[in-house]
C-alpha positions as CSV (number, residue, x, y, z in Angstrom):
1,X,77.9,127.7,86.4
2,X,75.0,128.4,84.0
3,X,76.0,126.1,81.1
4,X,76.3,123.0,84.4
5,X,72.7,124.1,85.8
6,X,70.5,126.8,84.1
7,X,68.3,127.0,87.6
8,X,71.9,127.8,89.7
9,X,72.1,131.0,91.8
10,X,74.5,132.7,93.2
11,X,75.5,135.5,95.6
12,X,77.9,138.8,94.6
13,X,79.5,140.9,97.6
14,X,80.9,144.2,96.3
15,X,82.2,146.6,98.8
16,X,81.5,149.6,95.9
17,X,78.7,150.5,94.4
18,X,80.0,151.6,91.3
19,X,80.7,147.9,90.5
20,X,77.2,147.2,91.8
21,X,76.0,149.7,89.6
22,X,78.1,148.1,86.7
23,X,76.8,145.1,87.0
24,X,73.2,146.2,87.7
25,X,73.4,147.7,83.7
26,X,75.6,144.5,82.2
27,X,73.9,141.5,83.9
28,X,70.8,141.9,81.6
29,X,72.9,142.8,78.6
30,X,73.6,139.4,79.2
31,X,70.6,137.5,79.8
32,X,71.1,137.5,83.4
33,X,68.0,138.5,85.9
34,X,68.9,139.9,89.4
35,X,67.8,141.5,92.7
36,X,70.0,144.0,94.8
37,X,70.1,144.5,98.4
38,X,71.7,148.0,99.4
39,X,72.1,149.9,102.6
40,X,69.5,152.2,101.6
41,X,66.6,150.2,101.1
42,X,64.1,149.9,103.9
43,X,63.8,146.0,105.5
44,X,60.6,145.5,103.6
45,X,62.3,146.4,100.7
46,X,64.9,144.0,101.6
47,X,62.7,141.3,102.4
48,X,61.2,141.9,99.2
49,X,64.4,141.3,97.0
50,X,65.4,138.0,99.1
51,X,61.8,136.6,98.4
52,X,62.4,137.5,94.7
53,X,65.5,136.2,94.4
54,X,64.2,133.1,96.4
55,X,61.3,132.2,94.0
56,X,61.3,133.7,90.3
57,X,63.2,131.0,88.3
58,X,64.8,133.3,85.9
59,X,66.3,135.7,89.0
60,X,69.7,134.0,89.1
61,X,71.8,136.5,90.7
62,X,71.5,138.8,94.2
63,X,73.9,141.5,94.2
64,X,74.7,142.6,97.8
65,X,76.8,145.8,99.1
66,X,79.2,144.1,101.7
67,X,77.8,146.1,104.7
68,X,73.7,145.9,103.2
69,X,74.7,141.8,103.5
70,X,76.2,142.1,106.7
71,X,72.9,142.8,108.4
72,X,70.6,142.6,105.7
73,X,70.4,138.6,105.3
């Protein structure tokens, strides 16, 4: 997806947070920015990581918990 449009984002639902966590510590191993929405975060703080993911170029990927992106979008 990156190599066919550098400015593509995408979405990842995980349904456990230890892969959310994973990912949280390899995606800028890789040269990958991101913004997480969890059940835990307050709706400002959710609002917050949409509008980061939404407008900061190099913020390519918005890792959700399933049930955070249920009601959190």
């Amino acid at each position: 997806m990156r190599s066919a449009d550098a400015t593509s984002k995408c979405l990842v639902f995980s349904q456990f947070k230890s892969t959310l966590a994973w990912l949280q510590a390899e995606l800028p191993k890789n040269g990958f920015g991101f913004r997480t929405l969890a059940g835990d975060m307050s709706q400002a703080e959710r609002a917050k990581a949409l509008r980061d993911f939404q407008s900061d170029p190099p913020t390519t990927v918005f890792l959700l918990s399933v049930r955070a992106g249920a009601v959190g979008i």
